[in-house]
C-alpha positions as CSV (number, residue, x, y, z in Angstrom):
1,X,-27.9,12.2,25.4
2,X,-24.4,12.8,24.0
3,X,-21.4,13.0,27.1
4,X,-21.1,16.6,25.8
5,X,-24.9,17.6,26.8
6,X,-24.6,15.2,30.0
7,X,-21.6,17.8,30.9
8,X,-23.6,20.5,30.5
9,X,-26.7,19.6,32.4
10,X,-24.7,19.2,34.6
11,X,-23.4,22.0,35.5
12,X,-26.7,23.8,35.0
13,X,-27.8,21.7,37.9
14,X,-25.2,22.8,39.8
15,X,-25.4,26.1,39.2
16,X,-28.9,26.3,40.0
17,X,-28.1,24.6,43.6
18,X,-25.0,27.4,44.1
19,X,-26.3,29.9,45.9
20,X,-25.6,33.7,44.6
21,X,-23.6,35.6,46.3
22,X,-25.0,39.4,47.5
23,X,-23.0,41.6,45.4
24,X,-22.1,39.0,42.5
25,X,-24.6,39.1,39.1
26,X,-27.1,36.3,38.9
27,X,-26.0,33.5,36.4
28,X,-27.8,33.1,33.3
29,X,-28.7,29.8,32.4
30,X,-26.0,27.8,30.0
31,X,-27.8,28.0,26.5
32,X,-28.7,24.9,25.0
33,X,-26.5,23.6,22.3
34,X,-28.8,21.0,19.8
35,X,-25.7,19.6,17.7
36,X,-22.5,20.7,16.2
37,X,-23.2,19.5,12.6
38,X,-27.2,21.0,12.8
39,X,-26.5,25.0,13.2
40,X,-25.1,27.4,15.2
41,X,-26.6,28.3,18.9
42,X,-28.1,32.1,18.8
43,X,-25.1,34.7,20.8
44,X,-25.9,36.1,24.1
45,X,-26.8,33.0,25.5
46,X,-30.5,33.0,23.9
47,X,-31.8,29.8,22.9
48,X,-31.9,31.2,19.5
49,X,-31.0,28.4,17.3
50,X,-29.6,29.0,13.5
51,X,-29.7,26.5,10.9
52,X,-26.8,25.6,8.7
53,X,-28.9,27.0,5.6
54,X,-29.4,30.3,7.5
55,X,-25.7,30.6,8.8
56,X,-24.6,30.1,5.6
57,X,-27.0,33.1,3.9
58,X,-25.7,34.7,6.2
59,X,-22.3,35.2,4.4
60,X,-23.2,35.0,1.0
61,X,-23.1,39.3,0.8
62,X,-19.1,38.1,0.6
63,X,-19.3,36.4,-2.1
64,X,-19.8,38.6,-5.1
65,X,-21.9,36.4,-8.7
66,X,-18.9,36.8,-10.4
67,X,-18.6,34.3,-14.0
68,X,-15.2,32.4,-14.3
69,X,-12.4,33.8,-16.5
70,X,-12.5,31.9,-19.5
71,X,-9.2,29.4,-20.0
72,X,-6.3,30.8,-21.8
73,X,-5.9,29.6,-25.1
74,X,-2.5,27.3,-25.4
75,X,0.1,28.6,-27.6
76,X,0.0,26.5,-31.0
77,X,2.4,23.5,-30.2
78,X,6.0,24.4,-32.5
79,X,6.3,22.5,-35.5
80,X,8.1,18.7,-34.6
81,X,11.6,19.5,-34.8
82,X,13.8,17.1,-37.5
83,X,14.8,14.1,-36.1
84,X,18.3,13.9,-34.8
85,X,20.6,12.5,-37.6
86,X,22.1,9.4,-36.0
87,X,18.8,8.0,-35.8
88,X,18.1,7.8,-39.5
89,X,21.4,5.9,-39.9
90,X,19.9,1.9,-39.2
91,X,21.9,-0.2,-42.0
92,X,24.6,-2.3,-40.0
93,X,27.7,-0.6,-41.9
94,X,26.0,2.7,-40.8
95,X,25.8,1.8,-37.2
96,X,29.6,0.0,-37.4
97,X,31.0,3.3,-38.6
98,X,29.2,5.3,-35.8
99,X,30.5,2.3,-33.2
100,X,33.9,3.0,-35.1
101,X,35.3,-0.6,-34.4
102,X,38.4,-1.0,-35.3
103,X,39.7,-4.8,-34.3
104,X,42.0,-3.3,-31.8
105,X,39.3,-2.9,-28.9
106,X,39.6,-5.2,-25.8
107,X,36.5,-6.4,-23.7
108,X,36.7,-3.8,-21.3
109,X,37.1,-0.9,-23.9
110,X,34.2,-2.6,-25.1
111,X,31.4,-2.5,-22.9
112,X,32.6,1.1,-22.5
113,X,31.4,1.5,-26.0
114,X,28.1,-0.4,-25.5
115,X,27.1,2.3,-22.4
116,X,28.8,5.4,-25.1
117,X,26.4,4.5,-27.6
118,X,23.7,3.6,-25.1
119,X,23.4,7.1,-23.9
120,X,23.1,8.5,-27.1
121,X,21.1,6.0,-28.7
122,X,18.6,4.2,-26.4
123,X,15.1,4.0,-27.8
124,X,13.5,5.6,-24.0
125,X,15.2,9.1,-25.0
126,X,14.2,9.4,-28.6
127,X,11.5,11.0,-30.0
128,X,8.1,8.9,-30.3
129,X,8.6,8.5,-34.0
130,X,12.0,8.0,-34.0
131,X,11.9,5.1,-30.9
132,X,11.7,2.0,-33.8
133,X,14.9,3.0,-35.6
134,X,16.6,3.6,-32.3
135,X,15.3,0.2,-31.3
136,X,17.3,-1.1,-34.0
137,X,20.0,1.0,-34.2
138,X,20.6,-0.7,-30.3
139,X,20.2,-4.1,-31.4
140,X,22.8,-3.7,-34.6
141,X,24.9,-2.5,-32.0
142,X,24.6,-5.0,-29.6
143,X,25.0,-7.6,-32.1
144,X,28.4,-6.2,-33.8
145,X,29.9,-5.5,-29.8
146,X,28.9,-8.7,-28.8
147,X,30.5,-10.7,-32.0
148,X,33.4,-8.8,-31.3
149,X,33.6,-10.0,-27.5
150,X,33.0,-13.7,-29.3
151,X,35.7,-13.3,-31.9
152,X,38.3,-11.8,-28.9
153,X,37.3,-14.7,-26.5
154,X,37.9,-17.5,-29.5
155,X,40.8,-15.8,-30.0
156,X,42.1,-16.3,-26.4
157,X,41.0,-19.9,-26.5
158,X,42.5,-21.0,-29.0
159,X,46.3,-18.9,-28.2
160,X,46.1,-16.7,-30.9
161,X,47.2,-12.9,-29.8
162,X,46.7,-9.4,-30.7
């Protein structure tokens, strides 16, 4: 016996041993409740018991046999758009005139550059089909910025100035 029908026993009993007063109604017994997952007790207090199966014909006048709406049809996808320009440009003169290095550059001015070109050329924001020739485009790039770093640093070390 679950706590919850020990409860109610319970105070059946003690209902039973209450005596009624003269002018009050007479209790009805408690009805008996046979599990919250099974069904639903009767109303009124009746010991009408209603199965999940029944309880749930019970509603099905709300529901009307209605047949899905069938899925809209997606637009046709818009032609692939032309790639942008800069990305067709990988030969190393191509991507020294777009890094338009002069000699004059110091480090700082730079890494500036590296992040400029970066943002415009790094292989996560091209297209899918373009993301190899950005690839490249980026390591061209790194390579000329960081021979120029190179160059400027032997430079320094050995006392020669700009």
């Amino acid at each position: 016996m679950t706590v919850f029908e020990s409860v109610l026993e319970r105070l059946k009993a003690e209902a039973l041993q209450a005596e009624p007063e003269e002018d009050a109604a007479p209790i009805a017994p408690a009805p008996t409740i046979r599990g919250l997952t099974s069904g639903f007790t009767g109303p009124g207090g009746s010991d009408a018991f209603v199965s999940g199966s029944q309880a749930a014909a019970a509603y099905l006048d709300l529901y009307e046999e209605t047949t899905p709406p069938e899925p809209a049809k997606p637009d046709p996808s818009p032609p692939p758009s032309a790639p942008p320009p800069h990305l067709l440009r990988t030969a190393p003169e191509e991507v020294a005139d777009d890094l338009a290095l002069d000699g004059t550059e110091s480090v700082d001015d730079l890494v500036g550059l590296r992040r400029r070109f970066a943002r415009d050329n790094h292989p996560d924001q091209a297209p899918p089909d373009m993301r190899a020739n950005a690839t490249l485009r980026m390591k061209i790039a790194n390579m000329l910025i960081d021979e120029t770093i190179r160059r400027i640093n032997v430079e320094k070390s050995l006392g020669i100035s700009r």
